[in-house]
LUMTOR-850714 format. One line per 4 residues: number of its first residue (from 1); for each residue x negated, y, z negated of C-alpha. Coordinates in nm, 4 decimals. Example, Ala and Ser with C-alpha at 12.3 -4.5 7.8 and 13.67 -1.06 7.14 Angstrom:
residues 2
1 = -1.2300/-0.4500/-0.7800  -1.3670/-0.1060/-0.7140 .
This chain:
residues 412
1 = -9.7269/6.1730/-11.9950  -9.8788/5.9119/-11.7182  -10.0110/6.1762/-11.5057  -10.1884/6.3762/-11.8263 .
5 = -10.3446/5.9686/-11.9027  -10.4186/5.9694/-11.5635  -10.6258/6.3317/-11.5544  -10.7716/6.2797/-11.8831 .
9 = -10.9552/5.9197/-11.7181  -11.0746/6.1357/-11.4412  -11.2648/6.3382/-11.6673  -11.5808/6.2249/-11.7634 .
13 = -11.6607/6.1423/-11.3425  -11.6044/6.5279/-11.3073  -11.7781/6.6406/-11.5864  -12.1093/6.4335/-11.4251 .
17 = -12.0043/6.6405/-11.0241  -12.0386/6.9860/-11.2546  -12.3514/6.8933/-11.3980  -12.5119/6.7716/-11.0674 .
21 = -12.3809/7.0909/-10.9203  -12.5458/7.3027/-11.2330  -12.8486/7.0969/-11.1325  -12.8481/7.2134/-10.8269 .
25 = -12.8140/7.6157/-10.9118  -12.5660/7.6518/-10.6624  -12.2833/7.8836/-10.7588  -11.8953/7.8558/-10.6268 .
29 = -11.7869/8.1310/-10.4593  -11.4670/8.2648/-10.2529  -11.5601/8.1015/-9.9202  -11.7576/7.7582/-10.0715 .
33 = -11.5551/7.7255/-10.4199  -11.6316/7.3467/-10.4341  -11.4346/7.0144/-10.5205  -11.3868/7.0925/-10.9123 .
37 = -11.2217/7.3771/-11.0612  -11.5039/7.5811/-11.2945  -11.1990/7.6074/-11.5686  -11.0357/7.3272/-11.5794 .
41 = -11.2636/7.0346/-11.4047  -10.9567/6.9620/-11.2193  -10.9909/6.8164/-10.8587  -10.8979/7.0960/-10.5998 .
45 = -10.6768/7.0053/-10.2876  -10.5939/6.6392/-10.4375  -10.2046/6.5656/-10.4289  -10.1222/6.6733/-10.7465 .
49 = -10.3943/6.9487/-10.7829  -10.4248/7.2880/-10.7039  -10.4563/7.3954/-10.3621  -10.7266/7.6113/-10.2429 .
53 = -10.7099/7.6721/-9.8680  -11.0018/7.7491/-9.6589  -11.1807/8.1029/-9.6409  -11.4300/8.2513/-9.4618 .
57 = -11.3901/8.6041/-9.5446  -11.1404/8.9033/-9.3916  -11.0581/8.8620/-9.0717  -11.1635/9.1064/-8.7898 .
61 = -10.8323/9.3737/-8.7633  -10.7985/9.4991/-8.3896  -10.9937/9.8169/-8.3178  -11.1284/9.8340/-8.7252 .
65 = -11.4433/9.9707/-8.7987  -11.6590/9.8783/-9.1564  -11.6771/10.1939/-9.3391  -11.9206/10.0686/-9.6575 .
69 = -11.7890/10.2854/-9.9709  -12.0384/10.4414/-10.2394  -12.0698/10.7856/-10.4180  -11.9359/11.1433/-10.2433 .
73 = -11.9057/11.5040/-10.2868  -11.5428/11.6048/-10.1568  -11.4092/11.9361/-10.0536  -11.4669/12.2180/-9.7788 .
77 = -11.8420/12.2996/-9.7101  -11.6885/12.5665/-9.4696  -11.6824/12.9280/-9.5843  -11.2994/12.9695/-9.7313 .
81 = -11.1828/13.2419/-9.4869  -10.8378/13.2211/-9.5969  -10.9161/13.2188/-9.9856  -10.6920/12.9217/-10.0862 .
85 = -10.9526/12.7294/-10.3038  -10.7968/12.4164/-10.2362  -11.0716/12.2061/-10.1472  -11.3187/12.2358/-10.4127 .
89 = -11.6324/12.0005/-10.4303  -11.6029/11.7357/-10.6729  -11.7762/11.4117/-10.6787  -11.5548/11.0848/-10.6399 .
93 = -11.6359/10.7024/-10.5379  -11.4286/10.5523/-10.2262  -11.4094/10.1819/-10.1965  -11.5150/10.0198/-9.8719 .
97 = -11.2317/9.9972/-9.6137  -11.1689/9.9631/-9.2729  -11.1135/10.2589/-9.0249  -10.9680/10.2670/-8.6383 .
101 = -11.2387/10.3367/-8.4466  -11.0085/10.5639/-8.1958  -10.6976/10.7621/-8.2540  -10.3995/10.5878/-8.1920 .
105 = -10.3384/10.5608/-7.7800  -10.0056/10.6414/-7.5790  -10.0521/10.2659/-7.4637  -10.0629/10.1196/-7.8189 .
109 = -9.7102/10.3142/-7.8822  -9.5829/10.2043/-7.5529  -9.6676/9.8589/-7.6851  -9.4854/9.9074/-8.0033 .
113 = -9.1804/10.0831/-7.8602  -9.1496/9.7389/-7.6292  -9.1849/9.4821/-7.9430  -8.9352/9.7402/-8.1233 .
117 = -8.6586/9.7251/-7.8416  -8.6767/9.3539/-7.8079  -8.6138/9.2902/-8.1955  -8.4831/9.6197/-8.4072 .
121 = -8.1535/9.7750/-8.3615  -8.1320/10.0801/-8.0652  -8.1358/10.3369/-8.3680  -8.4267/10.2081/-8.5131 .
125 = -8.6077/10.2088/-8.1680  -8.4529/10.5464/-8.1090  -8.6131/10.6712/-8.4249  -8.9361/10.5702/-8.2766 .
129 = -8.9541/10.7856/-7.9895  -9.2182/11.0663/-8.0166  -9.0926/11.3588/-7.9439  -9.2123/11.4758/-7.6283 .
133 = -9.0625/11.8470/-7.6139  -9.3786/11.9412/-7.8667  -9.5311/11.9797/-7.5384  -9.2457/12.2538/-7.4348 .
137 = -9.3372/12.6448/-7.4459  -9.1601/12.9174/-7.3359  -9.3879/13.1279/-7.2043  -9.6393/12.8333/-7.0691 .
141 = -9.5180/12.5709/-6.7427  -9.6195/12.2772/-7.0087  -9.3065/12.1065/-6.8463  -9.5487/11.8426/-6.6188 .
145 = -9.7022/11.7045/-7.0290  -9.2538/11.6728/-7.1495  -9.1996/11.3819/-6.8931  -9.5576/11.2171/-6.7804 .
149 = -9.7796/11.2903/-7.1075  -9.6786/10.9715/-7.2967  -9.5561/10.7334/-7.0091  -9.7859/10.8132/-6.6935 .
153 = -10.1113/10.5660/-6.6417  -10.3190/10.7760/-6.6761  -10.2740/10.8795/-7.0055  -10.2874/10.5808/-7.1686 .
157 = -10.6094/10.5856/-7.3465  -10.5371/10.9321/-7.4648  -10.4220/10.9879/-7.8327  -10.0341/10.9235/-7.8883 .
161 = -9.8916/11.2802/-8.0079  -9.5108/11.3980/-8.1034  -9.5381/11.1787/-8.3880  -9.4511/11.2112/-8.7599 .
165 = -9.5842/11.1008/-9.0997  -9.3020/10.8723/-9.1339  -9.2999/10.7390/-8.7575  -9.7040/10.6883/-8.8758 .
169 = -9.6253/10.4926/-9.1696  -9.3487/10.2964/-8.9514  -9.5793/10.2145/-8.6793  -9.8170/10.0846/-8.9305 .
173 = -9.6296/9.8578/-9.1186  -9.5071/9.7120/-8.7958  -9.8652/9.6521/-8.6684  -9.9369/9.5079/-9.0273 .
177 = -9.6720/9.2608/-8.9206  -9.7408/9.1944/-8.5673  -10.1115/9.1152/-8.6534  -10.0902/8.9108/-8.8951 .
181 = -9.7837/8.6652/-8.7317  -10.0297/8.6460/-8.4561  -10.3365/8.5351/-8.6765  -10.0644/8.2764/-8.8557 .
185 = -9.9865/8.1320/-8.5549  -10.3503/8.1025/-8.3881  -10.3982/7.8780/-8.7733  -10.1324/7.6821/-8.7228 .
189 = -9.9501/7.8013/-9.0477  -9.5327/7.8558/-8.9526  -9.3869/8.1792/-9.0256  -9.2339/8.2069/-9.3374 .
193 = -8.8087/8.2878/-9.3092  -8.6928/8.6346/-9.3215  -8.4477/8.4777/-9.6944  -8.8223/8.3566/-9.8276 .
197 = -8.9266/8.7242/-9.7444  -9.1152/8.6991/-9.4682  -9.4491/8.7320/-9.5816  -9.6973/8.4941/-9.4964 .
201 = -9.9454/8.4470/-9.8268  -10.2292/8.6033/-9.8782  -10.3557/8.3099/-10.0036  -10.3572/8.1490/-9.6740 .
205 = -10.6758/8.3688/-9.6245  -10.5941/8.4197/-9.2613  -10.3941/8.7035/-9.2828  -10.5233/9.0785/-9.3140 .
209 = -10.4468/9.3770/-9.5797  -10.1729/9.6107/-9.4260  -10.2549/9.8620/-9.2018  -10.1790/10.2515/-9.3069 .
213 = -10.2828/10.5968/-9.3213  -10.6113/10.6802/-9.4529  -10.6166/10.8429/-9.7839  -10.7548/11.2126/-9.7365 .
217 = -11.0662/11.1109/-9.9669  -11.1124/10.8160/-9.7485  -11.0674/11.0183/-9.4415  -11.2970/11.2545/-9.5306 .
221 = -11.5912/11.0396/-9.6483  -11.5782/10.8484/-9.2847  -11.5572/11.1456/-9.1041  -11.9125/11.2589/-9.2656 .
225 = -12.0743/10.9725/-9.2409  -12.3570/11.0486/-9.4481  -12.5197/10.7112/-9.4416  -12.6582/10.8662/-9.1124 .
229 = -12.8740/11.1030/-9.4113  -12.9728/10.8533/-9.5742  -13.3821/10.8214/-9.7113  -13.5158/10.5954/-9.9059 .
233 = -13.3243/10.5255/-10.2199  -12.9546/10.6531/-10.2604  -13.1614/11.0023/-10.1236  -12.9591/11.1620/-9.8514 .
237 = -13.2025/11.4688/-9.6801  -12.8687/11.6763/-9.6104  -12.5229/11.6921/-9.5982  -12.3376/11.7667/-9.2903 .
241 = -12.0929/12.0452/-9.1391  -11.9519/11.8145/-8.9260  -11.9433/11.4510/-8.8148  -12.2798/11.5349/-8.6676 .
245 = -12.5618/11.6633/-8.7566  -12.6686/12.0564/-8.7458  -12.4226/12.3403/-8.8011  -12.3044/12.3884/-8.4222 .
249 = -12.0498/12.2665/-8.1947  -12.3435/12.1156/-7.9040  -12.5339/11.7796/-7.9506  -12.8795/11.9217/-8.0824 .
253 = -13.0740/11.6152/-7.9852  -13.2339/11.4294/-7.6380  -13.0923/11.4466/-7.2995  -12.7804/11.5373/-7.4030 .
257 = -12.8814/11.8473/-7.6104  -12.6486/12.1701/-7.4937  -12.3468/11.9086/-7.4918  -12.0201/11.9821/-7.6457 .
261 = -11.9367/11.7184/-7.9116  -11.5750/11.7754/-7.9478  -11.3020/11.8822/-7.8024  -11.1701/12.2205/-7.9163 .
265 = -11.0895/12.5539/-7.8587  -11.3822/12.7724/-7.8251  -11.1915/13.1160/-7.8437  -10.9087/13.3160/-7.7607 .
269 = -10.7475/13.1774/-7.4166  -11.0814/12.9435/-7.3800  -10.9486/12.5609/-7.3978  -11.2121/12.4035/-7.1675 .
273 = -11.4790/12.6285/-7.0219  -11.5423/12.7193/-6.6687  -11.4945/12.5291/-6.3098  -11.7760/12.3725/-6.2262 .
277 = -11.8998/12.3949/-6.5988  -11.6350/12.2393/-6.8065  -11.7548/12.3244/-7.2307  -11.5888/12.0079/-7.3556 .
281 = -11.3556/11.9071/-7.0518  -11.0258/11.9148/-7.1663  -10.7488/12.1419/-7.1339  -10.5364/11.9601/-7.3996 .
285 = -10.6225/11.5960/-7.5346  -10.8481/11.3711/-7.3578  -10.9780/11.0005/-7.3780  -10.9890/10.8609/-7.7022 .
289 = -11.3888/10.7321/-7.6311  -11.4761/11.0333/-7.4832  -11.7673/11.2262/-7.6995  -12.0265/11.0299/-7.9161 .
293 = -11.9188/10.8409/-8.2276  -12.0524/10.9420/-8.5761  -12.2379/10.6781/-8.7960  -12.0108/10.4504/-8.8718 .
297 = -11.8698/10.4183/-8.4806  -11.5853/10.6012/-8.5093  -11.4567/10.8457/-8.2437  -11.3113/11.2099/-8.2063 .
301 = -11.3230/11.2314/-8.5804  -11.2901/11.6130/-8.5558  -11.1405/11.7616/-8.2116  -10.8942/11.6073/-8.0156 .
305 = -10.5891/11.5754/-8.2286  -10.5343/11.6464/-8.5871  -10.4781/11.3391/-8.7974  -10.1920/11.2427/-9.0436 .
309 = -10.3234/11.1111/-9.3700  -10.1143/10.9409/-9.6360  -10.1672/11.2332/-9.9489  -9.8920/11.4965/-10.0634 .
313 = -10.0124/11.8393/-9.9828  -10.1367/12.0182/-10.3430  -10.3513/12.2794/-10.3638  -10.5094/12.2045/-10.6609 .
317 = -10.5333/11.8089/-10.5806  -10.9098/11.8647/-10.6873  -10.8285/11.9718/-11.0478  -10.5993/11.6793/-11.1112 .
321 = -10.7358/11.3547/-10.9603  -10.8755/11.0387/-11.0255  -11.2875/11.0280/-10.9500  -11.2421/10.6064/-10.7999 .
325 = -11.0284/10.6419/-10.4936  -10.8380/10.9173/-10.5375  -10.4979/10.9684/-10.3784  -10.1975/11.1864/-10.4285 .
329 = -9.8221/11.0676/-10.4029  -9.4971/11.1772/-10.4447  -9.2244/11.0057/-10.6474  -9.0905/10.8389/-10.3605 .
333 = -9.3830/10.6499/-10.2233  -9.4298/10.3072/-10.3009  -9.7317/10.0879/-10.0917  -9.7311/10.4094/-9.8663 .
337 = -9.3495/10.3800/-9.7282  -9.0365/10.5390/-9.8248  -8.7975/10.3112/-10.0750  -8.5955/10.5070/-10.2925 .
341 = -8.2512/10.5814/-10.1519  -8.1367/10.8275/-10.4277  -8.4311/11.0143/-10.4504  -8.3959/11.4177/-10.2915 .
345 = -8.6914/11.4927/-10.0779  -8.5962/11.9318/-10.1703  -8.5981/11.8938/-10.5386  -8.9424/11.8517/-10.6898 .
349 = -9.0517/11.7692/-11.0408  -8.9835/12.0683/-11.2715  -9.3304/12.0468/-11.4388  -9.4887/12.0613/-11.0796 .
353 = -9.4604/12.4674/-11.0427  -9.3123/12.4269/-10.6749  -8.9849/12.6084/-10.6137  -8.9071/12.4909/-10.2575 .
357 = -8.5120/12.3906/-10.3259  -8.5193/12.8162/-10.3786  -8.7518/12.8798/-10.0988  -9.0356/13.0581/-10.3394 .
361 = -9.3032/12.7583/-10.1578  -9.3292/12.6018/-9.8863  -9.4971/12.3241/-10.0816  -9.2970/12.0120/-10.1575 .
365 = -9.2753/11.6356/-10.1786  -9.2760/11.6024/-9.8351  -9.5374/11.7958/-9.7664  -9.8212/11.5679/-9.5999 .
369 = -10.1875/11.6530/-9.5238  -10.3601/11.6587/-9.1395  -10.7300/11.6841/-9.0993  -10.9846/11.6809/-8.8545 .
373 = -10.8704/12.0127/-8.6021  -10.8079/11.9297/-8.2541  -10.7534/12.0481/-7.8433  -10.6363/12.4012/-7.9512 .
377 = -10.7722/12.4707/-8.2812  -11.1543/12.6667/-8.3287  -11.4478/12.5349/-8.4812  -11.3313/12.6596/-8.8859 .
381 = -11.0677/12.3466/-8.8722  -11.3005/12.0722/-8.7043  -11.4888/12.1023/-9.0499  -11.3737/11.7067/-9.2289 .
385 = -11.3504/11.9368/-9.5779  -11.0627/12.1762/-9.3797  -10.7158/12.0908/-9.4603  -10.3544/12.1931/-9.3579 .
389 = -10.0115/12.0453/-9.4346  -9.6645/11.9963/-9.2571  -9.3324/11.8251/-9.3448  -9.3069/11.4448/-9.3220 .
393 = -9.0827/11.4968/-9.0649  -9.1965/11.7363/-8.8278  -9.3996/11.6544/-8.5032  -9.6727/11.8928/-8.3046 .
397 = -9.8518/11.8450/-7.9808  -10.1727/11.8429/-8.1627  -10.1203/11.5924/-8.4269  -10.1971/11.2306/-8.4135 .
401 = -10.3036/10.9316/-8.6651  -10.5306/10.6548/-8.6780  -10.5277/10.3304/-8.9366  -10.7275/10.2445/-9.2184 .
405 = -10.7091/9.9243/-9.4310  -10.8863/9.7973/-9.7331  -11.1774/9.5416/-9.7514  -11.0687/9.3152/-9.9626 .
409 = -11.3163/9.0813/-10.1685  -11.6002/9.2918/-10.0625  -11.7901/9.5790/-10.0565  -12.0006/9.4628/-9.7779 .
């Protein structure tokens, strides 16, 4: 009863701060929310009040490039050569998030696989290993790529491959983690214990959103990039094949023009052109900065490696969506990782028309989508609309993953 005398006295001296501040036509907001709460015209940050820490907006993520959301047509703008219709346009809104700006590197695993021995059991770290027999053939001396493609020097700055969905989603919830223990500590604020959960608060302000797979609509609208077409108001003069401009495979523009600007297969047996004359200069993957970013800065957004992103494969995903940030799960997911012990990846929801457990589709709950084409693929799957699918669990030498994370607070 004391303390409520004691607020109700403060009162009428806060009431005259809110009207000065009205006076003033200043308005609070999330990184300047003044003294006095705007409900209650209680003090903030007093001994008894409410605490409001300090803010001044989302911290810069390693790597992380702004991708600013707005309206999009999704779907293939390819010609559909195999005839599965499952990319049809349809307009959707995606939110403004945050994108890596490379693919994930062989160092950046290495990194991880160190932090992982030094504090996870040696199963855990064993079940982060990339599998580097993808590289194996039996008819091709791949063997060299088996033993020196993830550990050697000089690979470190190319894309990390021999990885799964779920080694994907592992890696990212351990960056999430890493991160944002190192942005705690540069503030000062102490780690919270593993029996209070671990988690330092978001409303610290100095920690990030978690790191994680790009949907496939957010994929897909970065790896356009149309705010390169953009004139005048919300008028965009064309759409775009690629991440680039014009409907070939060669930089159409400048000093450059002739250039390849990706690295793919050209044709049968053709992985990197002739001596001398290299088409795009790489037998298999290559440098994560090599080739010129699209519009929003990001790199090797078709070519290079395929990329895992976080949707379940369906074909007709465009029939039964959401048009605000669309995304497709299975039962099982929860805040994009794997929870539910009980829950059988080979039996699939009656009313979903799948019949897997029998083997009449290959389509199932653990069937995860790739985009973007890559070293050995042609042209037809470098297309952002394209789309293919694989098991969770499996792991190819042409399949990597980059990042995303939302902006939170902000569309700018």
């Amino acid at each position: 009863m004391k303390n409520f005398v004691n607020y109700a006295l403060m009162l009428p001296a806060l009431a005259i701060v809110l009207l000065q501040g009205c006076k003033s036509g200043s308005h609070p907001t999330a990184d300047n929310p003044g003294p006095i709460s705007t409900a209650t015209g209680m003090e903030y940050n007093s001994d008894e009040g409410f605490q409001v820490m300090d803010f001044r907006g989302q911290p810069d993520g390693p790597n992380l490039r702004f991708v600013e959301g707005g309206r999009t047509v999704l779907g293939s703008f390819e010609e559909d050569i195999f005839k599965t219709r499952d990319n049809v346009e349809r307009t959707i809104t995606v939110a403004s998030f945050y994108m890596d700006e490379t693919e994930v590197a062989n160092i950046h695993w290495l990194e991880y696989l160190y932090y992982v021995q030094l504090d996870s059991s040696r199963v855990f770290y064993e079940s982060a290993l990339p599998d580097t027999t993808v590289w194996a053939r039996d008819l091709a001396y791949n063997d060299p790529y088996v033993d020196h493609y993830l550990r050697y020097p000089g690979f470190r700055f190319f894309p990390v491959v021999g990885v799964s969905w779920k080694q994907a989603v592992d890696y990212s919830g351990w960056r999430t983690a890493f991160v944002n223990a190192r942005l705690a500590d540069q503030a000062g604020i102490e780690l919270p214990a593993e029996s209070a959960g671990g988690r330092i608060p978001l409303e610290t302000g100095v920690v990030l959103p978690d790191y994680r797979l790009p949907s496939e609509a957010e994929w897909q609208y970065a790896a356009q990039a149309l705010i390169g077409t953009q004139w005048l108001d919300e008028n965009q003069t064309h759409s775009r094949l690629y991440p680039w401009d014009g409907h070939s495979m060669r930089n159409p523009y400048g000093k450059q023009m002739g250039t390849f600007l990706a690295n793919f297969k050209r044709g049968r047996g053709d992985y990197a052109g002739i001596a001398g004359k290299l088409n795009d200069g790489a037998m298999i993957t290559t440098y994560v900065y090599d080739y010129p970013p699209n519009d929003f800065g990001l790199y090797n957004m078709s070519g290079n490696v395929n990329e895992w992103v976080f949707d379940v494969y369906r074909p007709l995903s465009y029939q039964d969506m959401e048009d605000m940030n669309p995304v497709r799960r299975n039962r099982n997911d929860l805040r994009g990782r794997i929870e539910a012990p009980d829950y059988d990846p080979n039996i699939d929801d009656p009313e979903s028309g799948y019949d897997f457990a029998n083997y009449n589709s290959l389509i199932s709950d653990r069937a995860r989508v790739y985009k973007g084409g890559s070293w050995r693929d042609i042209a037809y799957w470098l297309s952002p609309g394209t789309r293919r699918y694989l098991d969770q669990d499996s792991s190819t030498s042409f399949i990597g993953f980059r990042c995303a994370m939302i902006r939170a607070g902000s569309n700018k």
